[in-house]
C-alpha positions in Angstrom: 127.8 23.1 20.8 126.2 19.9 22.1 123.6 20.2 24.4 121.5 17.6 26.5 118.4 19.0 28.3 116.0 16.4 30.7 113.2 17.5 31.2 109.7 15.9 33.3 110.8 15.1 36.8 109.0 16.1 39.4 107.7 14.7 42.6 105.3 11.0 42.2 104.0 9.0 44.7 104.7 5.4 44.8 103.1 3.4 41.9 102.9 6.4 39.5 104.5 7.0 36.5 106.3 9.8 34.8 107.9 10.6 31.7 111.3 12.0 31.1 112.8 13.6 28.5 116.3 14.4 27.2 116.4 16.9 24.2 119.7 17.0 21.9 120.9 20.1 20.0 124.1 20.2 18.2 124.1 16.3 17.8 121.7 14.0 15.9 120.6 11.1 19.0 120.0 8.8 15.7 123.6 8.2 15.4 124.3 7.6 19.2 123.8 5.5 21.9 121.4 7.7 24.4 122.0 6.7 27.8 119.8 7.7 31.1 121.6 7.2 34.4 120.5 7.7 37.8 122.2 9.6 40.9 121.3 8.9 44.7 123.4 11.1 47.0 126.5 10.0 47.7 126.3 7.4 45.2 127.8 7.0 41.7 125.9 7.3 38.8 124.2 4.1 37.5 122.8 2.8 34.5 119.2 2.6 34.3 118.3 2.2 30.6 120.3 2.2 26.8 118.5 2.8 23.4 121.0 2.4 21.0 121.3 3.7 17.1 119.7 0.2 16.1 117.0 1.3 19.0 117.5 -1.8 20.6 117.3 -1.3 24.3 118.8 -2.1 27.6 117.6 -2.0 31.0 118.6 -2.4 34.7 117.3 -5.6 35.9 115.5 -3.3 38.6 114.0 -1.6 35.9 112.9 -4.0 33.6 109.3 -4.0 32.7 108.7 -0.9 34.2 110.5 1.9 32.3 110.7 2.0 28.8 113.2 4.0 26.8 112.3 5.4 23.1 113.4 8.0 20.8 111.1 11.0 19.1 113.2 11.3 15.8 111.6 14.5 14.7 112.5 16.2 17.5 116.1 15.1 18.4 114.8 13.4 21.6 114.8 10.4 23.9 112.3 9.8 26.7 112.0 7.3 29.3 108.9 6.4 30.4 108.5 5.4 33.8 105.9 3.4 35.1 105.0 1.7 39.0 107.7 3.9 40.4 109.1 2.8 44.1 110.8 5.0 46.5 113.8 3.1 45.4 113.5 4.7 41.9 114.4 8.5 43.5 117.0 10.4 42.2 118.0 12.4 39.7 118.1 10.9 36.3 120.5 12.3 33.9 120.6 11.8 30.0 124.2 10.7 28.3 125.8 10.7 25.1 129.2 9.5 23.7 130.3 10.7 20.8 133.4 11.3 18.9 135.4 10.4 22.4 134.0 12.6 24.1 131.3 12.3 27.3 128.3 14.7 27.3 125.7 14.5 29.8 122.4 17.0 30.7 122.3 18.6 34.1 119.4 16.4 35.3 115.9 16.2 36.7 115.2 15.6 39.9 112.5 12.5 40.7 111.0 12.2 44.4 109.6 9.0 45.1 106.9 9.1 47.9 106.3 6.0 49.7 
């Protein structure tokens, strides 16, 4: 059974920094685009960062230079690193795999953004 845990929210006042966490079991992240979206209320889910099996990396435009996305191989994991956060940044941020046609996604962590 394929599980995706996130892990690290919490709230941070603007201009801090956090690090997030997504944790596989029952699939191997090294073979996998890993994927961390972000939900405001009322909004869709969007794209905020890709590592991909090569680990090249994508990010938002919004989000470029500030986060960074990276795997931990020996534990099945991919963090995001999150750094001069702005209220804009709130939500909660949710980890996401494809694999084998089908969609799996954690059941995210919340990140308040103080101004």
């Amino acid at each position: 059974q394929v599980q995706l845990v996130e892990s690290g929210g919490g709230l941070v006042q603007a201009g801090g920094s956090l690090r997030l966490t997504c944790e596989a079991s029952g699939i191997n992240l090294d073979i996998y685009d890993t994927h961390w979206f972000r939900q405001i209320p009322g909004q869709e889910r969007e794209l905020v960062a890709t590592l991909n099996i090569v680990e090249t990396t994508y990010y938002d435009d919004a989000e470029k230079g500030r986060f960074t996305v990276f795997t931990n191989k020996e534990k099945n994991m991919v963090d995001l690193q999150m750094t001069g956060l702005k209220p804009e940044d709130k939500g909660v941020y949710y980890c996401h795999v494809a694999a084998n046609g089908q969609c799996f996604w954690g059941q995210g962590t919340q990140v308040p953004v103080s101004s």
